[in-house]
Backbone and ligand atoms as CSV (ligand in chain L), in Angstrom:
chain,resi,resn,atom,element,x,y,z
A,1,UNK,N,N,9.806,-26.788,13.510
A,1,UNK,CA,C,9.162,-27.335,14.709
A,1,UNK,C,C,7.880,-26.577,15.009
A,2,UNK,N,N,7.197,-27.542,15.304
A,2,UNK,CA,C,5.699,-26.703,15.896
A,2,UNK,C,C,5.670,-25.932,16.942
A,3,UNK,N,N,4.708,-24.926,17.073
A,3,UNK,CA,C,4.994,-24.490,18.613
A,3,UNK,C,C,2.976,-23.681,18.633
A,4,UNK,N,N,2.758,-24.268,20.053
A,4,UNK,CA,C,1.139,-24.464,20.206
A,4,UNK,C,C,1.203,-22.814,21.024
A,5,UNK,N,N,0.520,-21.962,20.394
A,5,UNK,CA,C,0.585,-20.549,21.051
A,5,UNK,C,C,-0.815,-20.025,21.263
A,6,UNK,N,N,-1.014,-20.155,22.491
A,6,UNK,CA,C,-2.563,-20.105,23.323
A,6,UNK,C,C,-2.920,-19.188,23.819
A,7,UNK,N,N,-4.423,-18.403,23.485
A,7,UNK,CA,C,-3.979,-16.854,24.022
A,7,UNK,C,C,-5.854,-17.413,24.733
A,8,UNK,N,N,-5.666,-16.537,26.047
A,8,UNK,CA,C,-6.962,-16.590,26.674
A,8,UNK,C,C,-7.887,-15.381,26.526
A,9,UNK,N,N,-9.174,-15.478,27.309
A,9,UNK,CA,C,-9.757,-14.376,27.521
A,9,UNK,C,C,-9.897,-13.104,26.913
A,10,UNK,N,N,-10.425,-12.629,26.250
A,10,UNK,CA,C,-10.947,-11.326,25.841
A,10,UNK,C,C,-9.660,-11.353,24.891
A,11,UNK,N,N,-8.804,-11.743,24.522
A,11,UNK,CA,C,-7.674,-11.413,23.784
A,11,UNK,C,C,-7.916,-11.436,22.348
A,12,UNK,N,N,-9.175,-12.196,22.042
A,12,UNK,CA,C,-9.593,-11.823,20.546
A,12,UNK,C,C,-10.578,-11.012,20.640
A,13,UNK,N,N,-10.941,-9.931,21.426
A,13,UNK,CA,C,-11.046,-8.643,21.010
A,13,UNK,C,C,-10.180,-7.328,21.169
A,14,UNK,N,N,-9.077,-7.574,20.971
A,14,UNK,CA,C,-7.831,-6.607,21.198
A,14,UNK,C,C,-8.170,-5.057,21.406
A,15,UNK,N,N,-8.863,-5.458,19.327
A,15,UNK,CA,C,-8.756,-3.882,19.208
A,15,UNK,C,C,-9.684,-3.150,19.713
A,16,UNK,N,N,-10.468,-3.629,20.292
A,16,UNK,CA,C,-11.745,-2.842,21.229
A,16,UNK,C,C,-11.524,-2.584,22.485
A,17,UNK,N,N,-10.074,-3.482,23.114
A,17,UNK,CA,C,-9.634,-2.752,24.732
A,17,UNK,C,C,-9.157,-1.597,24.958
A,18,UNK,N,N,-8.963,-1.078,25.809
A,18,UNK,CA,C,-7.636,-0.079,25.927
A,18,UNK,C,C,-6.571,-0.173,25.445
A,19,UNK,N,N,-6.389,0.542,24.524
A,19,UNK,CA,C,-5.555,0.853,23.952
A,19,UNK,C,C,-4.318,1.490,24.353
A,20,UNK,N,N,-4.764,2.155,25.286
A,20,UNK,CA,C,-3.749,2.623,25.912
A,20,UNK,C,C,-3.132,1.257,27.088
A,21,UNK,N,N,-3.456,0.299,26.738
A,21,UNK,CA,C,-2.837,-0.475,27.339
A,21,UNK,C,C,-1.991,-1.699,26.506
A,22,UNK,N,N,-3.420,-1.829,25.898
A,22,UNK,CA,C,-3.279,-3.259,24.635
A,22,UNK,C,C,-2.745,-2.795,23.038
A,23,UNK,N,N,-2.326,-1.552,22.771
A,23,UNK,CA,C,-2.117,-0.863,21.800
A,23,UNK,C,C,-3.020,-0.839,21.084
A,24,UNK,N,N,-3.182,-0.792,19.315
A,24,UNK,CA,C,-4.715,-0.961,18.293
A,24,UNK,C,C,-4.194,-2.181,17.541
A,25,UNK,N,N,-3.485,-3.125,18.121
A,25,UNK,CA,C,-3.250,-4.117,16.913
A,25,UNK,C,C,-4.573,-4.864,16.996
A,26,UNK,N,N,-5.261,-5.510,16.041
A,26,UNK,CA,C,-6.403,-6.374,15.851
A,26,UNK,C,C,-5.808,-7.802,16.129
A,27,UNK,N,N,-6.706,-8.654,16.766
A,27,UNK,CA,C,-6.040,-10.268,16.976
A,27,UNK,C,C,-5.664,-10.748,15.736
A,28,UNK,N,N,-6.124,-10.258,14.697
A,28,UNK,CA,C,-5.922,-10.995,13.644
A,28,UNK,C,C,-4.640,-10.343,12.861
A,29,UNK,N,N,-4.260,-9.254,13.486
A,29,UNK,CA,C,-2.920,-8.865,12.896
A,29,UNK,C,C,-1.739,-9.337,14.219
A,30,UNK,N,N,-1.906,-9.507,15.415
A,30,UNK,CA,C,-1.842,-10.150,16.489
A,30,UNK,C,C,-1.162,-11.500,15.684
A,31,UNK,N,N,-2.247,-12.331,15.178
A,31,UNK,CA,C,-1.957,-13.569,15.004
A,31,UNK,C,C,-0.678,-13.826,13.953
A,32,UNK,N,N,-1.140,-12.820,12.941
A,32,UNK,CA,C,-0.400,-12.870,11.225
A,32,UNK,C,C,1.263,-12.182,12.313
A,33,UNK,N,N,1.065,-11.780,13.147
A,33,UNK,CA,C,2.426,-10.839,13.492
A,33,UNK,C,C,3.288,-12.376,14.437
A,34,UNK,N,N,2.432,-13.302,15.003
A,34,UNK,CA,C,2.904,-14.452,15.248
A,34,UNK,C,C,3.827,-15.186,14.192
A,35,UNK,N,N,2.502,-15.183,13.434
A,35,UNK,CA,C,2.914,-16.607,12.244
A,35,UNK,C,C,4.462,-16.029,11.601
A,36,UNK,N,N,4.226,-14.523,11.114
A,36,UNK,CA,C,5.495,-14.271,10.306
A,36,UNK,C,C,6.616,-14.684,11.169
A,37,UNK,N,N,6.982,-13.893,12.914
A,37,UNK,CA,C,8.069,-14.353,13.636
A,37,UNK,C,C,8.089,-15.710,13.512
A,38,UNK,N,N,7.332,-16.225,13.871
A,38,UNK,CA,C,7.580,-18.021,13.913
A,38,UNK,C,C,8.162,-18.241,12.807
A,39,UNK,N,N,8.153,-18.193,11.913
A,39,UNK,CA,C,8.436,-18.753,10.709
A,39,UNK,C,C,10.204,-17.665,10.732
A,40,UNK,N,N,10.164,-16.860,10.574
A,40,UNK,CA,C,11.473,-16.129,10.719
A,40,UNK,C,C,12.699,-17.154,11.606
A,41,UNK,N,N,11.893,-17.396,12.915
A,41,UNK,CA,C,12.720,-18.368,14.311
A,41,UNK,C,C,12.167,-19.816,13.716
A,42,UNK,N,N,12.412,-19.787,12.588
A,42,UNK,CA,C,12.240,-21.843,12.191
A,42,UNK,C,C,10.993,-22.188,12.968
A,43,UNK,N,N,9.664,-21.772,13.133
A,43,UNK,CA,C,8.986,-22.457,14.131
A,43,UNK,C,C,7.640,-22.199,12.988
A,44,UNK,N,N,6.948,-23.308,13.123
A,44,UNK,CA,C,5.362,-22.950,12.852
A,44,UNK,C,C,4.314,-23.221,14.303
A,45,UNK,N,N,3.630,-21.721,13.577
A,45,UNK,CA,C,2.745,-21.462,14.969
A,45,UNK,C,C,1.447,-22.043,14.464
A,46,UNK,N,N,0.830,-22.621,15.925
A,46,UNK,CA,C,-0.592,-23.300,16.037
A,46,UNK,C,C,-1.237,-22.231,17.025
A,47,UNK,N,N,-1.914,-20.940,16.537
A,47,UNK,CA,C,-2.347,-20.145,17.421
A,47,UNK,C,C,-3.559,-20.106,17.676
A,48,UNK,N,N,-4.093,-19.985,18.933
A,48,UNK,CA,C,-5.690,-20.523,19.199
A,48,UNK,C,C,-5.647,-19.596,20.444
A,49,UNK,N,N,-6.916,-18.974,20.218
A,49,UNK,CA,C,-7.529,-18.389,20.914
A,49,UNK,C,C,-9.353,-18.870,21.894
A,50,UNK,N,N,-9.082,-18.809,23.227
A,50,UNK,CA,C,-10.443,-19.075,23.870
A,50,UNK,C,C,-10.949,-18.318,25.063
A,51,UNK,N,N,-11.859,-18.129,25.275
A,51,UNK,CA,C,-12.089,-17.413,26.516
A,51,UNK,C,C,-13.062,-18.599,27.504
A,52,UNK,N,N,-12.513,-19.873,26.952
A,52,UNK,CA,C,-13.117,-21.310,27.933
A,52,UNK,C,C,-11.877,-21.743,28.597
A,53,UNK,N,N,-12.096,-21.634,30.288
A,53,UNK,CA,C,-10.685,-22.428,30.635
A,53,UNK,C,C,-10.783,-24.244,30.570
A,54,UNK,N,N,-11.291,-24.542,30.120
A,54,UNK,CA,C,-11.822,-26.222,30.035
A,54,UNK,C,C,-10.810,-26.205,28.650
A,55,UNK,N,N,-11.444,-25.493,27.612
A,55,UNK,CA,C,-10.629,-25.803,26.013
A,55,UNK,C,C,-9.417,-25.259,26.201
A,56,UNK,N,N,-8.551,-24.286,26.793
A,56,UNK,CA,C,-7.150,-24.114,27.207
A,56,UNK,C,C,-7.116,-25.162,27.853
A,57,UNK,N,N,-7.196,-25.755,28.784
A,57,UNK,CA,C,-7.050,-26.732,29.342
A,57,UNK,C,C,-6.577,-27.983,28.437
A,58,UNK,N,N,-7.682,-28.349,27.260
A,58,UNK,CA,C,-7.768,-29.659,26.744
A,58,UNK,C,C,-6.665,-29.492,25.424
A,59,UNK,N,N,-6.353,-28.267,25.098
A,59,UNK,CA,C,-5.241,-27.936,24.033
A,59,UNK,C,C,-3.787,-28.203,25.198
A,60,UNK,N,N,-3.797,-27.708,26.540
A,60,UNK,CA,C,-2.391,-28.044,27.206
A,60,UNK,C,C,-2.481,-29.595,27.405
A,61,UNK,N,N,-3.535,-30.272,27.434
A,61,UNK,CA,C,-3.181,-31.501,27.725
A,61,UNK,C,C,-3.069,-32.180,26.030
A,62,UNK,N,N,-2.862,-31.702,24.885
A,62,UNK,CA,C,-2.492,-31.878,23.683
A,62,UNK,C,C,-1.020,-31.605,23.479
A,63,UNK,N,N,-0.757,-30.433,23.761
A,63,UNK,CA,C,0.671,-30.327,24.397
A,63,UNK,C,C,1.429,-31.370,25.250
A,64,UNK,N,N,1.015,-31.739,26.139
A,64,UNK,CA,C,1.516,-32.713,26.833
A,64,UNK,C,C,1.542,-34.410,26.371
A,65,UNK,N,N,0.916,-34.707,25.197
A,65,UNK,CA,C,0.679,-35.769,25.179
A,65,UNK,C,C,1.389,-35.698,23.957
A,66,UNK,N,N,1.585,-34.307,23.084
A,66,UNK,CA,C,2.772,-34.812,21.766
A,66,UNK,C,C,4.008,-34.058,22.008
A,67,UNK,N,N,4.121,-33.430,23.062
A,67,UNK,CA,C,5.518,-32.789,23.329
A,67,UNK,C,C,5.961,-31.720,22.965
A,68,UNK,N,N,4.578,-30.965,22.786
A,68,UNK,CA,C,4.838,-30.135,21.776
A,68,UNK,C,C,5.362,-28.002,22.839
A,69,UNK,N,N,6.048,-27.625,22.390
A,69,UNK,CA,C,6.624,-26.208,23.264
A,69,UNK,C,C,5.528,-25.321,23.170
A,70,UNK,N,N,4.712,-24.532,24.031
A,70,UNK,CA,C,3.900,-23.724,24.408
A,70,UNK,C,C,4.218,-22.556,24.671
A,71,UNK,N,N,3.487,-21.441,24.239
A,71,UNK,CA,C,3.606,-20.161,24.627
A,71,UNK,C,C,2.685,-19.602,24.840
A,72,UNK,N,N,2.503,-19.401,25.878
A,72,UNK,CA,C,1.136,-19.079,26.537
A,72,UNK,C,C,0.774,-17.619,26.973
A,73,UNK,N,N,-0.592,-17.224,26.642
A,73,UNK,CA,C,-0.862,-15.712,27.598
A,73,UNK,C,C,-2.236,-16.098,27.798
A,74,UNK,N,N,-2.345,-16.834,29.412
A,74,UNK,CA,C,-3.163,-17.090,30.280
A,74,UNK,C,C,-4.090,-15.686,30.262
A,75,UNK,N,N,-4.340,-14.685,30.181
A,75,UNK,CA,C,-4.956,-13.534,29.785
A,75,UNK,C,C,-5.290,-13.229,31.717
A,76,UNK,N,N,-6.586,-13.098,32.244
A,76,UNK,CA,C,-7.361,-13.070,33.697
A,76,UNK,C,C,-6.840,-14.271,33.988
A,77,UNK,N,N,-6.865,-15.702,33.065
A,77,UNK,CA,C,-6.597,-16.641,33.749
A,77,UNK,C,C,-5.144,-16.961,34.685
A,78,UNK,N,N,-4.530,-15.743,34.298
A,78,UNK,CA,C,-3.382,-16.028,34.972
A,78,UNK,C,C,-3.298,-16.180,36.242
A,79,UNK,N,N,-4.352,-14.595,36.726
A,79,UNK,CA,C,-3.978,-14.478,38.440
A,79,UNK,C,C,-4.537,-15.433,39.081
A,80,UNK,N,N,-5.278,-16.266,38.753
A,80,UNK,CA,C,-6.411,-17.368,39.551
A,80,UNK,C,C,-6.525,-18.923,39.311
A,81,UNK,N,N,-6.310,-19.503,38.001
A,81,UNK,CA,C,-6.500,-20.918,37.517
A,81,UNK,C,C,-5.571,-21.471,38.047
A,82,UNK,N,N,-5.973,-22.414,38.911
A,82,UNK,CA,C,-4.884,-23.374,39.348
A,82,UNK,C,C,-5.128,-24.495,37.784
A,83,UNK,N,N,-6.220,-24.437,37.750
A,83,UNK,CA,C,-6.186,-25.381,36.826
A,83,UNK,C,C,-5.670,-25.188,35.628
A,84,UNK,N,N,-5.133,-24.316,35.295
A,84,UNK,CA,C,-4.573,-23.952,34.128
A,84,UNK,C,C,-3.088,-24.129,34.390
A,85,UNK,N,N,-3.079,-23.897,35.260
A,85,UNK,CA,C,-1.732,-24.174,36.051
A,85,UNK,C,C,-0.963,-25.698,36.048
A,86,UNK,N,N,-2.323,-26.147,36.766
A,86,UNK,CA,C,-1.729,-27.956,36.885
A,86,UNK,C,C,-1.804,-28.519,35.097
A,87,UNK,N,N,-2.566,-28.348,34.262
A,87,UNK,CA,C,-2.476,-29.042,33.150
A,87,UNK,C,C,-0.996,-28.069,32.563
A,88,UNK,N,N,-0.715,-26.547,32.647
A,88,UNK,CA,C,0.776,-26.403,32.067
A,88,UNK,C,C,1.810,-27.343,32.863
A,89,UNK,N,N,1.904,-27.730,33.733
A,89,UNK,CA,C,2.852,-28.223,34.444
A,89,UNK,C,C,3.210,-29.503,34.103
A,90,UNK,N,N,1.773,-30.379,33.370
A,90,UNK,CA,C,1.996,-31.489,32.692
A,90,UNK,C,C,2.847,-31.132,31.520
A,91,UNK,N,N,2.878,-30.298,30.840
A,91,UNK,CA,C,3.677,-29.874,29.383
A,91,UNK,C,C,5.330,-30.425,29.368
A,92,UNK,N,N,5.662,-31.334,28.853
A,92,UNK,CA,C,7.369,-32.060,29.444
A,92,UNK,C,C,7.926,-31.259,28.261
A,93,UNK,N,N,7.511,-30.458,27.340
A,93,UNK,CA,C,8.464,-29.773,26.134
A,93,UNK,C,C,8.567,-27.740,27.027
A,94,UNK,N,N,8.952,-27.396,26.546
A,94,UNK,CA,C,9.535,-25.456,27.081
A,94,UNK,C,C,8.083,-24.949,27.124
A,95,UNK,N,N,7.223,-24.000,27.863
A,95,UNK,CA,C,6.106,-23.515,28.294
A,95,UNK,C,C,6.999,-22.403,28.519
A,96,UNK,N,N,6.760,-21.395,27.613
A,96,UNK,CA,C,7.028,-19.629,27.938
A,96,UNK,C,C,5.557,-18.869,28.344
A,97,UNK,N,N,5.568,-18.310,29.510
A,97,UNK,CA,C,3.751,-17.244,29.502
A,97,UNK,C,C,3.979,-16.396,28.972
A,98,UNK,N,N,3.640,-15.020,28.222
A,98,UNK,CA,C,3.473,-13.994,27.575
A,98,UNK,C,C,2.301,-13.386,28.109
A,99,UNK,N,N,2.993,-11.745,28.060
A,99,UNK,CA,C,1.770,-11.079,28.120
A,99,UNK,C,C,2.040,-9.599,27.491
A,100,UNK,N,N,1.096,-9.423,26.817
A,100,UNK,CA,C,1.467,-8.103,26.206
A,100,UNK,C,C,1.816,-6.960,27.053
A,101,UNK,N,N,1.296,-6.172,28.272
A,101,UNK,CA,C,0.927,-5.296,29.461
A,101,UNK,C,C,2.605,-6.182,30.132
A,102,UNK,N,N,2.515,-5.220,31.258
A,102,UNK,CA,C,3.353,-5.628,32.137
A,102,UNK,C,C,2.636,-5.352,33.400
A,103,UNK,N,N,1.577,-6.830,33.653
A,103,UNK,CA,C,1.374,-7.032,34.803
A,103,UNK,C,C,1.611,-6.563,35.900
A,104,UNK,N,N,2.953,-6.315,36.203
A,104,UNK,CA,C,3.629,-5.848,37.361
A,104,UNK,C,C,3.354,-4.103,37.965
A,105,UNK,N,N,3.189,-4.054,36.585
A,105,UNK,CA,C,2.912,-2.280,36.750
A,105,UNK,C,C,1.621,-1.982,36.716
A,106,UNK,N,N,0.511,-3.227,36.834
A,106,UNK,CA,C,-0.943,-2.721,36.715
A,106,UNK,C,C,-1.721,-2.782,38.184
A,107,UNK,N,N,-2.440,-3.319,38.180
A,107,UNK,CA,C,-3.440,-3.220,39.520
A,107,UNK,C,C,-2.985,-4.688,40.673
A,108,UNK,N,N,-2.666,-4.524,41.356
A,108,UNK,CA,C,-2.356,-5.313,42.415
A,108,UNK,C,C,-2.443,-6.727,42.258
A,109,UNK,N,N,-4.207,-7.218,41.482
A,109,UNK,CA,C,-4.668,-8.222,41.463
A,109,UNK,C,C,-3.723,-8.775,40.259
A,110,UNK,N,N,-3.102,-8.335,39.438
A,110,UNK,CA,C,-2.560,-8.736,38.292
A,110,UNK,C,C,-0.963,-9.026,38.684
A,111,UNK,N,N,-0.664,-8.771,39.852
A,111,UNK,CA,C,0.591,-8.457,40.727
A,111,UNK,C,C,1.423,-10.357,40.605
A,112,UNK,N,N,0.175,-10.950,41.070
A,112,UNK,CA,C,0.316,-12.578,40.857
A,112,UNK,C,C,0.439,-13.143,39.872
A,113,UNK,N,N,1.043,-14.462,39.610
A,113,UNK,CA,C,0.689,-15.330,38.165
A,113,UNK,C,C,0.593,-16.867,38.500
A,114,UNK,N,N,-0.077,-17.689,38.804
A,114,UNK,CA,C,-0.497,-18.958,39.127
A,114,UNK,C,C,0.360,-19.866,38.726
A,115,UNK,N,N,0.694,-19.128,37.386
A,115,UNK,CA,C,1.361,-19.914,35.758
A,115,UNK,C,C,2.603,-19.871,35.607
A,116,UNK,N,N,3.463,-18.937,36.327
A,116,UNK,CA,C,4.664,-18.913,36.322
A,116,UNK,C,C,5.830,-19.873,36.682
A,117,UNK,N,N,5.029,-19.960,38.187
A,117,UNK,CA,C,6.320,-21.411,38.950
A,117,UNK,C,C,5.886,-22.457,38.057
A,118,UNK,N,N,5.382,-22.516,36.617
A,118,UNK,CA,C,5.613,-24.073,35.846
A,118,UNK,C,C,6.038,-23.578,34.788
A,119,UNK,N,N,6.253,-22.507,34.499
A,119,UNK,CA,C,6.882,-21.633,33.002
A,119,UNK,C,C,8.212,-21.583,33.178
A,120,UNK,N,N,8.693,-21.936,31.883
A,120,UNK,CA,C,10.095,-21.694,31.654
A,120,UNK,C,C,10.706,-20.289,31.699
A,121,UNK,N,N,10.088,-19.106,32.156
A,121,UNK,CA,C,10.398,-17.954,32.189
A,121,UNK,C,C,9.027,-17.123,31.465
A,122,UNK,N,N,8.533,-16.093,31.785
A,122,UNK,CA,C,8.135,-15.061,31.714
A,122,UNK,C,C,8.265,-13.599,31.197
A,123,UNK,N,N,7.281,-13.439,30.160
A,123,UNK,CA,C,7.665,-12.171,28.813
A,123,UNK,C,C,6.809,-11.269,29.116
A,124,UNK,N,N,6.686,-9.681,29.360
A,124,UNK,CA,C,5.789,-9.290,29.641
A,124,UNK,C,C,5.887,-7.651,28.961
A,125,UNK,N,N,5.515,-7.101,28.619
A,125,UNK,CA,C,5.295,-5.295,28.678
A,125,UNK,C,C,6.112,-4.800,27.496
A,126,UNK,N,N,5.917,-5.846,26.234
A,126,UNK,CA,C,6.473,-5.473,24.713
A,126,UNK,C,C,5.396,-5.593,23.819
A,127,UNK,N,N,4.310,-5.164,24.310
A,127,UNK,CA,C,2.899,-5.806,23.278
A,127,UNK,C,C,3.461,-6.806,22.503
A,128,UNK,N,N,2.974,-6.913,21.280
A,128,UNK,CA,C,3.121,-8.075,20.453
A,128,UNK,C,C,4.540,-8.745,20.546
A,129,UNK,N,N,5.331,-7.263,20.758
A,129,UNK,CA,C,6.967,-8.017,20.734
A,129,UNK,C,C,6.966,-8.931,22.134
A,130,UNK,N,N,6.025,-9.082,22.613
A,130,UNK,CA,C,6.376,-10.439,23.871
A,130,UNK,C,C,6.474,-11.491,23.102
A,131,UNK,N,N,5.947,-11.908,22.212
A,131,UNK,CA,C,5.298,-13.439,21.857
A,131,UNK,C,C,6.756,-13.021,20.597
A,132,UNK,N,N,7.239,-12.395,20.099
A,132,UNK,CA,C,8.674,-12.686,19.164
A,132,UNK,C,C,9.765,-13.032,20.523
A,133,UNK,N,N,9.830,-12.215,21.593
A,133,UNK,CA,C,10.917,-12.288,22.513
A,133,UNK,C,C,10.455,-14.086,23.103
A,134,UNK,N,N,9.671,-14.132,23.092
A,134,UNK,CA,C,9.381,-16.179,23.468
A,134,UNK,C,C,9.610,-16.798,22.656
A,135,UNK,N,N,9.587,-16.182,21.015
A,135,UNK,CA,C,9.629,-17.291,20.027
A,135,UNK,C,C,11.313,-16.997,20.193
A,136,UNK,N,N,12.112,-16.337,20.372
A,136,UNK,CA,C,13.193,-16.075,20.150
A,136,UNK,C,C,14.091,-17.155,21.703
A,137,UNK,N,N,13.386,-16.978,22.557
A,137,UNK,CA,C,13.957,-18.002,23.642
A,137,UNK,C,C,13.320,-19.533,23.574
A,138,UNK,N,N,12.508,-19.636,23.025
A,138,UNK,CA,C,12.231,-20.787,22.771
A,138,UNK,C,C,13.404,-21.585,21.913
A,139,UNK,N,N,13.303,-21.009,20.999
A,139,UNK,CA,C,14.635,-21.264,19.805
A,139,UNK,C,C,16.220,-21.771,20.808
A,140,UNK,N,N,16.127,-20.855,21.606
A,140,UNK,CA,C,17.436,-21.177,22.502
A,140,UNK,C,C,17.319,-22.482,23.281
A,141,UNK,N,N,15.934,-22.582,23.734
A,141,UNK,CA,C,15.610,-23.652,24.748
A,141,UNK,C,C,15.583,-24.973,24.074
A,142,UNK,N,N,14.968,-24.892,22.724
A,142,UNK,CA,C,15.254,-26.579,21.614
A,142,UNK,C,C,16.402,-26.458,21.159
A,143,UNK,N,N,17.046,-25.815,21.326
A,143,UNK,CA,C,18.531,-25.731,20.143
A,143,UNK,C,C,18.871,-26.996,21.261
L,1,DQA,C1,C,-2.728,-9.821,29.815
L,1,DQA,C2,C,-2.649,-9.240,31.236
L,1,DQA,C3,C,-3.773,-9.783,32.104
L,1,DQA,O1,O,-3.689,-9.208,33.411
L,1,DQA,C4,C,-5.114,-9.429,31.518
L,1,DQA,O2,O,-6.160,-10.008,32.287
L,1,DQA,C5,C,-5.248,-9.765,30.076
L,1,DQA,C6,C,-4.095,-9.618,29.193
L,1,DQA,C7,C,-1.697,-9.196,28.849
L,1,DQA,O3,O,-1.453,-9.774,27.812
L,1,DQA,O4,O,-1.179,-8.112,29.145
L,1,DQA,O5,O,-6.333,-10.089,29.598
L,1,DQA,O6,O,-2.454,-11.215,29.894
């Protein structure tokens, strides 16, 4: 089964953030660290990266129109896009958010998530191992 895995904002430059936050994985080992889990959990990943909320946008309403399960890390867009919000909410197949950091423990403004009350649940503060712990509940959610 397919599964559309959407990463926002600055997230394809990993290895140039804090590290002490974002660890040193590169997006592109990021991505390859996707594809292998997916494929491990029966799933092939469609992973796309943007820092446009219009093209997240027009990939969730692709989601929505073939049914396809989402795993998302809204990146900044989390604390603020309604609109990112209302097109996940169209998604009628499982929408997991991911985030590498654990939000909760960072700066106030990150305290929120726009994206959540339409997510099937919320992964946060396992770096890369967020997006295996979604591919791994996802699996539960199509079984
Ligand atoms: C993030 C957390 C967000 O607060 C931040 O803006 C990001 C990445 C994460 O994966 O930890 O860009 O979504």
């Amino acid at each position: 089964m397919k599964v559309l895995v959407l990463n926002g904002p600055n997230l394809g430059r990993l290895d140039i953030r804090d590290s002490s936050i974002y660890g040193d994985m590169s997006y592109a080992d990021l991505v390859a660290h996707i594809h292998s889990a997916a494929k491990t959990h029966g799933f092939v990943a469609d992973v796309r990266q943007s820092n446009d909320e219009s093209e997240i946008i027009g990939w969730l309403h692709e989601a929505a129109d073939t049914n396809t399960p989402v795993i998302i890390n809204p990146a900044a867009f989390t604390h603020y896009s309604y609109a990112i919000r209302d097109a996940a909410e169209m998604v009628t197949a499982p929408l997991i958010e991911v985030h590498l950091s654990n939000p909760l423990s960072r700066e106030e403004f990150r305290h929120t998530s726009v994206i959540s009350g339409v997510a099937n649940g919320t992964i946060g503060g396992f770096g890369p191992n967020s997006y295996v712990l979604a591919l791994i509940a996802l699996k539960a959610l199509v079984a």
